[in-house]
C-alpha positions as CSV (number, residue, x, y, z in Angstrom):
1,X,27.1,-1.7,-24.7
2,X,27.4,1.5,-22.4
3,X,31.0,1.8,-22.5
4,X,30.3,2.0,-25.9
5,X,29.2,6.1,-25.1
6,X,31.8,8.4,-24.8
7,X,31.2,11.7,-22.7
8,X,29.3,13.8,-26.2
9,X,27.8,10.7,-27.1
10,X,26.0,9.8,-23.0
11,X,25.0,14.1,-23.1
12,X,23.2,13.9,-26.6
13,X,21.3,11.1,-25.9
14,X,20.1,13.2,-22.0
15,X,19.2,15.5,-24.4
16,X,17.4,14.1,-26.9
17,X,15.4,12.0,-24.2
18,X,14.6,15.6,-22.2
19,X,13.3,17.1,-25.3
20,X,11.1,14.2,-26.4
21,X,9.8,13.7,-22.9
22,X,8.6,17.6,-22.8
23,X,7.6,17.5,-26.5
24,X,6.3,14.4,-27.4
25,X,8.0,15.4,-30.9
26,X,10.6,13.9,-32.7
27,X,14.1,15.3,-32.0
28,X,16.5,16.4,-34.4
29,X,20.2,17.9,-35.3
30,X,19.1,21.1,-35.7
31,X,16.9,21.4,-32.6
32,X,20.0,19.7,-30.1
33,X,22.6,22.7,-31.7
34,X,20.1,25.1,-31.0
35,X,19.8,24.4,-27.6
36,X,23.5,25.7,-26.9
37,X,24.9,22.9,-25.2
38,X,26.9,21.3,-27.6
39,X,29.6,23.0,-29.1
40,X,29.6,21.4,-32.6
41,X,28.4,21.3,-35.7
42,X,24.9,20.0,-37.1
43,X,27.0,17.5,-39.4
44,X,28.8,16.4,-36.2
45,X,25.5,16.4,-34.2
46,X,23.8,14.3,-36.7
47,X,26.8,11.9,-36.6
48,X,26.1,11.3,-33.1
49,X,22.6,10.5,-33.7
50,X,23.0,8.0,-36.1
51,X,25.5,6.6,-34.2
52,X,23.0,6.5,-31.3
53,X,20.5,4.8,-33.5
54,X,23.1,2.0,-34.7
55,X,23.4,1.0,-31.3
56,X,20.1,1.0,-30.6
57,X,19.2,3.6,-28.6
58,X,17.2,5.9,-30.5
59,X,15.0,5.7,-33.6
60,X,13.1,6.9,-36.4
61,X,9.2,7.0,-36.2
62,X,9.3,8.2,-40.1
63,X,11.9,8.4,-42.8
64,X,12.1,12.0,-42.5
65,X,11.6,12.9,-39.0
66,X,14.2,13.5,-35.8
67,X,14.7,10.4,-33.5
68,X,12.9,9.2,-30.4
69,X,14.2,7.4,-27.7
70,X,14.0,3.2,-27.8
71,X,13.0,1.3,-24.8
72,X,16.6,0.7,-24.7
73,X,17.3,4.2,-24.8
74,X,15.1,5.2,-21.9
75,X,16.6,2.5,-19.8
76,X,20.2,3.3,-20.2
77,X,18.9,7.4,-18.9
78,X,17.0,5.6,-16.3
79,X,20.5,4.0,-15.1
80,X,23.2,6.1,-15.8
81,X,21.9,9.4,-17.0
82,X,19.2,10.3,-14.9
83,X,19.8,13.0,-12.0
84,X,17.3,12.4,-9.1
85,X,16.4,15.3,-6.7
86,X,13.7,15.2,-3.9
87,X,10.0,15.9,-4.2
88,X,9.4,19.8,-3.9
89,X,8.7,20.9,-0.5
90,X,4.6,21.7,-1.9
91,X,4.7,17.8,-3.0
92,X,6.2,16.3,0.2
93,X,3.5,18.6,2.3
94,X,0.3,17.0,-0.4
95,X,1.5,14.0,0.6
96,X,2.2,13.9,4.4
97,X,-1.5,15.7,4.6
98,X,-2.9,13.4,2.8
99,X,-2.0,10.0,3.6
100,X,-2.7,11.5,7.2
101,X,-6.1,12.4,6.8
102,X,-7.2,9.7,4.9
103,X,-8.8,8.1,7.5
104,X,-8.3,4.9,10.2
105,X,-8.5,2.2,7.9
106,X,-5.6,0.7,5.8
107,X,-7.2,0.5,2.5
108,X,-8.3,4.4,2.9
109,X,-4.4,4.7,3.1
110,X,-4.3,2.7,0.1
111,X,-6.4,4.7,-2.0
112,X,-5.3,7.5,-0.5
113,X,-2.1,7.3,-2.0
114,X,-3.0,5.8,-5.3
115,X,-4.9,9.5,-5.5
116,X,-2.1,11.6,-4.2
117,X,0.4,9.7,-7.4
118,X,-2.4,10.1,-10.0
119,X,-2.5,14.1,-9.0
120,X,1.0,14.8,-8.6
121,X,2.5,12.7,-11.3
122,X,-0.6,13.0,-13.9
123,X,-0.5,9.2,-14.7
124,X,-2.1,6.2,-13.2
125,X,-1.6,5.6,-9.3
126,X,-1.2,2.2,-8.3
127,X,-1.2,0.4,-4.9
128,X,-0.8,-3.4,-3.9
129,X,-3.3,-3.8,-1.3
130,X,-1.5,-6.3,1.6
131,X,-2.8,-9.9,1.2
132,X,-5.5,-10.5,3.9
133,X,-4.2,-13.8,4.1
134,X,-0.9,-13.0,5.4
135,X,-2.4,-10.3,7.6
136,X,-2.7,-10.5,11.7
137,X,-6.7,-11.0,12.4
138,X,-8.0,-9.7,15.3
139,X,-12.0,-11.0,14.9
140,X,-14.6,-12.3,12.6
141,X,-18.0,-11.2,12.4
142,X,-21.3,-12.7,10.2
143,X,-24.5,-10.8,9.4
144,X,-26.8,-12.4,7.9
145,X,-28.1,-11.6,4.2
146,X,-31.0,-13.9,3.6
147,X,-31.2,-17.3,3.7
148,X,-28.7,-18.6,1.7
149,X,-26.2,-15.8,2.2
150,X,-24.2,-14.5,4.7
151,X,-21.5,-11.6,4.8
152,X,-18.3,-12.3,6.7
153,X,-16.3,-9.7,7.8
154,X,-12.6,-9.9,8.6
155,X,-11.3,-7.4,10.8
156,X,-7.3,-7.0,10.8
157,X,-5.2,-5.9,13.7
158,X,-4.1,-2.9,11.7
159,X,-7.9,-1.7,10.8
160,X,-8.0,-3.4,7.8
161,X,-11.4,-4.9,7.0
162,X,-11.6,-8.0,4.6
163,X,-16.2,-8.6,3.2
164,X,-16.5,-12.1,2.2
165,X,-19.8,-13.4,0.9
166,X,-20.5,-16.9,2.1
167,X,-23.0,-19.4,0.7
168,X,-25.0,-21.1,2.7
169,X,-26.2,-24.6,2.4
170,X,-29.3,-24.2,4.5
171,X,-31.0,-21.3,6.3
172,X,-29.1,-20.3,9.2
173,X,-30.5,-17.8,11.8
174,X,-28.9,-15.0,13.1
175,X,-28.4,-16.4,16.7
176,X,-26.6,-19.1,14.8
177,X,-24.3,-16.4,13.1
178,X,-23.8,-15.0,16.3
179,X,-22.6,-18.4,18.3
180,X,-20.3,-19.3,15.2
181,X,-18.7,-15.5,15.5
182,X,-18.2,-16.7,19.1
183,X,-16.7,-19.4,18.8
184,X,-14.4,-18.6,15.8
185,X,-13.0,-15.7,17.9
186,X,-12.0,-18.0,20.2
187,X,-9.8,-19.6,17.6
188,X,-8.4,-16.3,16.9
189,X,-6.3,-15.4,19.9
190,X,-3.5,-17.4,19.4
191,X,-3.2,-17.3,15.7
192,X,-0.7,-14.9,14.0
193,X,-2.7,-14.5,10.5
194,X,-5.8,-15.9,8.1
195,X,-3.8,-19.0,7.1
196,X,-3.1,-19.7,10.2
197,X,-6.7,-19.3,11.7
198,X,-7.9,-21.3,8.3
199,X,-5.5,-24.0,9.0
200,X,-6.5,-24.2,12.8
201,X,-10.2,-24.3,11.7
202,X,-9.5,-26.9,8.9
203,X,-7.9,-29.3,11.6
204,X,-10.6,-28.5,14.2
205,X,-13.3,-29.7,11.5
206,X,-11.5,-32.8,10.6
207,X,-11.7,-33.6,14.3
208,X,-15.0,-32.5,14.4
209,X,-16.6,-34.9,12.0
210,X,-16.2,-37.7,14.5
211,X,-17.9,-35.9,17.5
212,X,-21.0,-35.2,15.1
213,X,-21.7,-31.9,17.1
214,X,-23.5,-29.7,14.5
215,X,-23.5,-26.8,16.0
216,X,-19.7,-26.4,16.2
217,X,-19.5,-28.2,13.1
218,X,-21.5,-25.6,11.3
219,X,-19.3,-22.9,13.0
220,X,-16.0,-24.1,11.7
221,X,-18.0,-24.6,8.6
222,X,-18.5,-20.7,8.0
223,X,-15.2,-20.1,8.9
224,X,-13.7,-22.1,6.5
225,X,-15.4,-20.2,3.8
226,X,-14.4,-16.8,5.3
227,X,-11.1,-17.4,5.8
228,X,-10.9,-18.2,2.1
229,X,-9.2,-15.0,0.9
230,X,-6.1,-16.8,-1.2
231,X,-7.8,-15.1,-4.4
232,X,-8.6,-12.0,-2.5
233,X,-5.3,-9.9,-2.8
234,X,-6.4,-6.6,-4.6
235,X,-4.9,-3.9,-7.0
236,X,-6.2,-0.1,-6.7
237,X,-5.4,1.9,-9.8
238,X,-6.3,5.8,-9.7
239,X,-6.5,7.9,-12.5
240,X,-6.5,5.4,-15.7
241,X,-8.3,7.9,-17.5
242,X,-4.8,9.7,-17.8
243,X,-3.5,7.5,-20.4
244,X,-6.1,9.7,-22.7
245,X,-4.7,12.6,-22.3
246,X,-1.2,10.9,-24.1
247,X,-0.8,11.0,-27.9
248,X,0.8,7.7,-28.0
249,X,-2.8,5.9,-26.7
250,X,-5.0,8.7,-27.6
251,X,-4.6,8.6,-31.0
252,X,-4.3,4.3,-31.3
253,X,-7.7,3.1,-30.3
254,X,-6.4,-0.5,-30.5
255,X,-3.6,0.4,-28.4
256,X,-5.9,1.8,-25.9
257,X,-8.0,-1.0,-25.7
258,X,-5.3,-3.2,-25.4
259,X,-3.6,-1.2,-22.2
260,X,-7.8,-0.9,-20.8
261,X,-8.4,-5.0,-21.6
262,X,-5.0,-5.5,-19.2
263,X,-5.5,-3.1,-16.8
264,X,-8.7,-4.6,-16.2
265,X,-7.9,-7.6,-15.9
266,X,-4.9,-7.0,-13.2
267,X,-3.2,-10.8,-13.2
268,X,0.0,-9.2,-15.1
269,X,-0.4,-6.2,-12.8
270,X,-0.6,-8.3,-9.6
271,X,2.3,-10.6,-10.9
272,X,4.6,-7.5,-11.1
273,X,3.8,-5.8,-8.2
274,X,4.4,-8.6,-6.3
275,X,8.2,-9.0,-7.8
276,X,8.5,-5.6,-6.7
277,X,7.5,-6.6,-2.9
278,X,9.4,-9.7,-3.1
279,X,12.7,-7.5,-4.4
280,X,11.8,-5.4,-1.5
281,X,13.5,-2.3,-3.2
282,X,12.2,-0.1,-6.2
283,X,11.9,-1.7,-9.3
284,X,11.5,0.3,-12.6
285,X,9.8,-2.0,-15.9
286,X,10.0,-0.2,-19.1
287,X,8.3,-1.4,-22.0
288,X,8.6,-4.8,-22.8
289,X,10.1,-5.5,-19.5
290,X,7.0,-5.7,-17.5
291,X,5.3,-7.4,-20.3
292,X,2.1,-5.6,-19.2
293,X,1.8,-2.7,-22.1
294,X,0.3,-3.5,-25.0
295,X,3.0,-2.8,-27.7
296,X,6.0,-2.2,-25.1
297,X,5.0,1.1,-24.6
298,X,4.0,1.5,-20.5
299,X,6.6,2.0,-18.0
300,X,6.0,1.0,-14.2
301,X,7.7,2.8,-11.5
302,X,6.9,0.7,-8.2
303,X,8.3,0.9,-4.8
304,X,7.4,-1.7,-1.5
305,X,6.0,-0.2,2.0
306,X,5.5,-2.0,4.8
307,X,6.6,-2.3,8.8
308,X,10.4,-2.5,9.9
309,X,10.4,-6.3,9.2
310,X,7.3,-7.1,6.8
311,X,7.0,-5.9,3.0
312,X,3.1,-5.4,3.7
313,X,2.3,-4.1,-0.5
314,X,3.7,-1.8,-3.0
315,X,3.1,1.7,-4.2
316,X,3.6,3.5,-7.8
317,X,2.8,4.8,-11.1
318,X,1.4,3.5,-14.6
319,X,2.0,6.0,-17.2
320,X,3.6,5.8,-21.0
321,X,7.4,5.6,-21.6
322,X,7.5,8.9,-22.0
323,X,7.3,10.3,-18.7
324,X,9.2,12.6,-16.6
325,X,11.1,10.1,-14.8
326,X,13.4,12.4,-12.8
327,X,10.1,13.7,-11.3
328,X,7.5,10.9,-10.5
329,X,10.5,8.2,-9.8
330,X,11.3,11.1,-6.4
331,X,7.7,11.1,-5.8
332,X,6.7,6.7,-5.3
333,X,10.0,6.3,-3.3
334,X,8.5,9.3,-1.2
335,X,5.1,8.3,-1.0
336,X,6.6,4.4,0.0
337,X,8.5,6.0,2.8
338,X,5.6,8.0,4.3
339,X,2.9,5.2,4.0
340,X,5.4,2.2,5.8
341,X,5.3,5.5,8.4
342,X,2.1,6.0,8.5
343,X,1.7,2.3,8.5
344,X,4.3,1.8,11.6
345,X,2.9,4.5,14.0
346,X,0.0,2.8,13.5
């Protein structure tokens, strides 16, 4: 349907998507001549609109008002019409400073970067956490909690740190936490991730059961529940409260608790994040397309990060349709780029 647009028709519809994202208002004929762009009349102008709306790609909110951009609308801008430049110098600098002071640990990168999106781009920052279970594991601690409970730590190669509370089905004492630590570290140094340390300890208590030594037993035991993270992969969103501050939720309290009930629940947030990483290139969901908002109206701008040769998570924004996608689209792809950095010199 794009070749559908001549030249007047593809710089109207720029326009009117420009104006509504600044305004929130709908736009009309009257406001697009005054603007001094077009050289034509407000009975061409409104010609041009309608035509726009026939095809889908604006509408009317009310019988009487100006036209607002469609889904569809926003999507042919985001692919044809919309003129990228890069992040202001001021923005590039907030972000180098502060994914670089945000501390050793990967998920303080993480957060760290879901903060620096929320401020710059005034809508929801949002990071895919890497799984722990495809990350490299460099030890595995237990403290003990009581005595039916004990706290397994997971320590990654890359700083990440993985808490795991294990049940226990009778008291264990702390020298025994210590000896199964032991011996599971052993395990550890020739195994590339968590599934592989979980398969190794699976098999080694499958052996186990016919050499009825309890004490390793036990061991292998604990470190089959802490090595149980498949369920453990983890969305942080910054800044949610932003949505409040848009007309389009603030004034629908339905609409808002609908958008709060699945951002809370994250399984449709997890589920497209993770197309993004598997894509392993930006991926832009408007509306209905990410079947995450709750009337079509929430657009996701995502971009992966990782190493040179591993998609480790993804990066990017939550915010309404109408957002100023020729700024915050710059700012995830730069923010992708200096975490997989930060990420690689580390």
């Amino acid at each position: 349907m794009a070749e559908e647009l001549d030249d007047r028709a593809r710089d109207v519809l720029r326009a009117v998507v420009q104006e509504f994202i600044t305004s929130g208002d709908p736009v009309g004929s009257q406001q697009l001549t005054r603007r001094g762009d077009f050289e034509v009349s407000p009975a061409t102008m409104r010609n041009v609109l309608s035509e726009l709306e026939a095809l889908g790609y604006l509408e009317k909110p009310h019988t009487s008002a100006g036209r607002i951009p469609t889904n569809q609308g926003y999507r042919f801008f985001v692919d044809s019409l919309l003129q990228l430049k890069t992040p202001s110098a001021a923005d590039q600098q907030l972000i180098e400073a502060g994914l670089a002071n945000a501390g050793t640990g990967v998920e303080e990168r993480m957060q760290e970067a879901g903060k620096v999106l929320h401020l710059l781009s005034h809508h929801a920052g949002v990071v895919l956490i890497p799984r722990p279970s495809a990350s490299a594991l460099q030890r595995i601690e237990f403290v003990r909690l009581g005595d039916d409970r004990a706290l397994a730590i997971l320590v990654g190669q890359g700083g990440q740190v993985q808490n795991k509370l294990v049940m226990l089905d009778r008291p264990v004492s702390t020298e025994e936490l210590v000896h199964a630590s032991n011996y599971l570290n052993e395990l550890l140094r020739s195994a590339a991730s968590i599934e592989d340390v979980r398969s190794r300890i699976l098999q080694e208590l499958e052996t186990q059961r016919t050499q009825y030594d309890e004490v390793v037993a036990r061991a292998l035991k604990l470190g089959a529940a802490a090595t149980d993270v498949s369920s453990a992969e983890r969305v942080v969103i910054e800044g949610t409260g932003s949505f409040l501050e848009a007309p389009e939720f603030a004034d629908d309290v339905r609409r808002m608790r609908a958008l709060f009930k699945a951002l809370d629940e994250k399984h449709k947030l997890l589920s497209l994040l993770d197309r993004v990483q598997r894509a392993r290139e930006m991926q832009i969901f408007i509306g209905a397309e990410s079947e995450f908002g709750s009337q079509g109206d929430v657009t996701v701008i995502a971009s992966p990060y990782g190493t040179d040769d591993q998609v480790l998570g993804t990066v990017g924004v939550i915010g309404p349709t109408r957002l100023d996608y020729q700024r915050v689209i710059p700012l995830v792809n730069f923010t992708a780029r200096v975490l997989s950095r930060v990420l690689k010199n580390e």
